[in-house]
N, C-alpha and C positions, 0 to 999 in steps of 0.2 A: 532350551534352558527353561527351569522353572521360573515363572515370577519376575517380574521386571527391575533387575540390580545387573551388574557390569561387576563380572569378574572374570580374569584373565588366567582363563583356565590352565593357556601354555604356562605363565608362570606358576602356577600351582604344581604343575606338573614336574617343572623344573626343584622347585623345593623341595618334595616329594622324593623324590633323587636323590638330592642332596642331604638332605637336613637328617640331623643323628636323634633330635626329639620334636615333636610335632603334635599340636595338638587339632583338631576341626572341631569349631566352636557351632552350636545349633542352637543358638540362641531360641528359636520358636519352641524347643521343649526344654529348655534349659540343662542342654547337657552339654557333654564336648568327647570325641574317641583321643584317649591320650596314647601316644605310639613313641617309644624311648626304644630304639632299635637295638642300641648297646646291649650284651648278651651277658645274663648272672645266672644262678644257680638259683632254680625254682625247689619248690616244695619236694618235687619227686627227683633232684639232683641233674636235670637236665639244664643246660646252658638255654637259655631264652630272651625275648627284647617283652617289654613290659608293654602290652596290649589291653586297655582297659575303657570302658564307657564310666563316664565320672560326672558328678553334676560340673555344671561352669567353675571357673574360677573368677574373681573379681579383675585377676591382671596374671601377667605373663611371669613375673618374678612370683606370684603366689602359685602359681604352678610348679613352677621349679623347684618353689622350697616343698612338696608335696612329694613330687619325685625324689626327693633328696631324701626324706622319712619313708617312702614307699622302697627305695633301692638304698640304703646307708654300704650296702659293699662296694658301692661303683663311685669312682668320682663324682664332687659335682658338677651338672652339667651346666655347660658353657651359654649355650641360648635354647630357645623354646621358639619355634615357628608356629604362630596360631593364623588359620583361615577360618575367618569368619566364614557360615554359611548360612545364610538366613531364607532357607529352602527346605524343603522335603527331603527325607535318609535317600529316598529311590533318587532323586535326584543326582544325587553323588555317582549313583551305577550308572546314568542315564548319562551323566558328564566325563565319566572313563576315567572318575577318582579315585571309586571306590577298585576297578581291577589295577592301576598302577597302584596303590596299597597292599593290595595281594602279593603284588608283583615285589613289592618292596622286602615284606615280612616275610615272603617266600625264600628271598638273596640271602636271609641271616642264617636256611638252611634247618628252621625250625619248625618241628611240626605242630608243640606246644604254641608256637606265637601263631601260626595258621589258622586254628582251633580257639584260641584266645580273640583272632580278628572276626573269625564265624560267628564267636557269640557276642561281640560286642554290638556288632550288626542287628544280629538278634534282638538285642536288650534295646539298642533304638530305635527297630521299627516298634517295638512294644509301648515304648515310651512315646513315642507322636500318634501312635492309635492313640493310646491313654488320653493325652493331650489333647486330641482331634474332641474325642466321646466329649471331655470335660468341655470344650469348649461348644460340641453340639449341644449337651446339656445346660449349660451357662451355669456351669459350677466355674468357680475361681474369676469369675470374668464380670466385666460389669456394664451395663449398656449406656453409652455417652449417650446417644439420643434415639429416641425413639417417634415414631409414626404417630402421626396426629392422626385422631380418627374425625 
């Protein structure tokens, strides 16, 4: 496991399963993968679940209302499951989150939501490189204390 926090991956794994919208919140780059399994008709007329990298939300209910403007054909949804991860994306693959996600968006039978999870992937490792640079550079960051010479 990356980093020294306690999370109980069986249960992760369990929601995962179960849960019809879901987001993993990464707070260290300030994003979150939002994953709405429920299947609408995308741009190119295929049935698909809504796979997206989006910045955080403030709360679970400001998600929701997001999804609700992002999908207005689908009901509204009932709850939002967020795991916090406050770990590195490799991580996730490292912990067998990220292949039971595959595994997930794979069951809806879509190859658009497959392709949607590949790049969301994508768009996070980019995003914590970025992150990493900024924070190598000490752009956006500020030094509580420093080395007495």
């Amino acid at each position: 496991m990356d980093g020294h926090f306690s999370l109980n991956i069986e249960a992760v794994f369990r929601h995962i399963d179960k849960a019809e919208t879901f987001s993993i919140a990464l707070p260290t780059i300030k994003r979150a993968l939002v994953v709405d399994l429920r299947l609408s008709e995308d741009s190119s007329g295929e049935k698909s679940p809504f796979v997206r990298m989006m910045p955080m939300a403030r709360s679970a209910s400001e998600r929701l209302r997001t999804l609700r403007r992002l999908r207005p054909s689908l009901p509204r949804a009932a709850e939002i499951l967020v795991v916090p991860w406050p770990s590195f994306v490799d991580g996730l693959v490292r912990a067998g989150i990220w292949e039971r996600l595959v595994k997930r968006v794979e069951s809806t039978g879509s190859a658009a939501g497959l392709e949607s999870l590949e790049k969301a992937f994508e768009e996070l490792k980019a995003a914590e490189s970025r992150e990493l640079g900024a924070l190598l550079r000490g752009e956006q960051y500020e030094v509580l204390w420093a080395r007495s010479r």
